[in-house]
C-alpha positions, 0 to 999 in steps of 0.5 A: 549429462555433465554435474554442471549442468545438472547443478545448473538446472536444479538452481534455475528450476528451484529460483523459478518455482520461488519465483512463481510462489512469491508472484502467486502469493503476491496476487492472492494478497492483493485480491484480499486486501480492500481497495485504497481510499482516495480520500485525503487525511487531515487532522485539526490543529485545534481539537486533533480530529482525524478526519478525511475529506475529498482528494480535490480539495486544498484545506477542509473543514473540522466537523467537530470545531470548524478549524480549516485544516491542511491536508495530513503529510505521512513523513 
């Protein structure tokens, strides 16, 4: 068998074994992680609340002062 193809085969066989690693790992994280919120965050201009409220609605209430807030947009 030629060096070539030898170094060739080496390379292809390590970066799939990498490859099957990350995807492996990639699954185990997910399964442990807890599933995402659908909730929408906002945060009182008035009293700086931190609260979550439905996804369907537009502006939500403070349950602490009553303000109607927007929902909170991460930047």
């Amino acid at each position: 068998m030629p060096a070539e193809r030898l170094i060739f085969l080496y390379v292809v066989v390590g970066l799939a074994a990498f490859a099957g690693l990350a995807l492996f790992e990639e699954r185990r994280r997910r399964s442990f992680e807890p599933p995402r919120d659908p909730d929408q965050i906002f945060r009182c201009q008035q009293c700086a609340l931190v609260y979550t409220d439905d996804p369907d609605v537009e502006r939500s209430r403070c349950p602490a002062c009553g303000k109607t807030n927007h929902p909170f947009e991460f930047r």
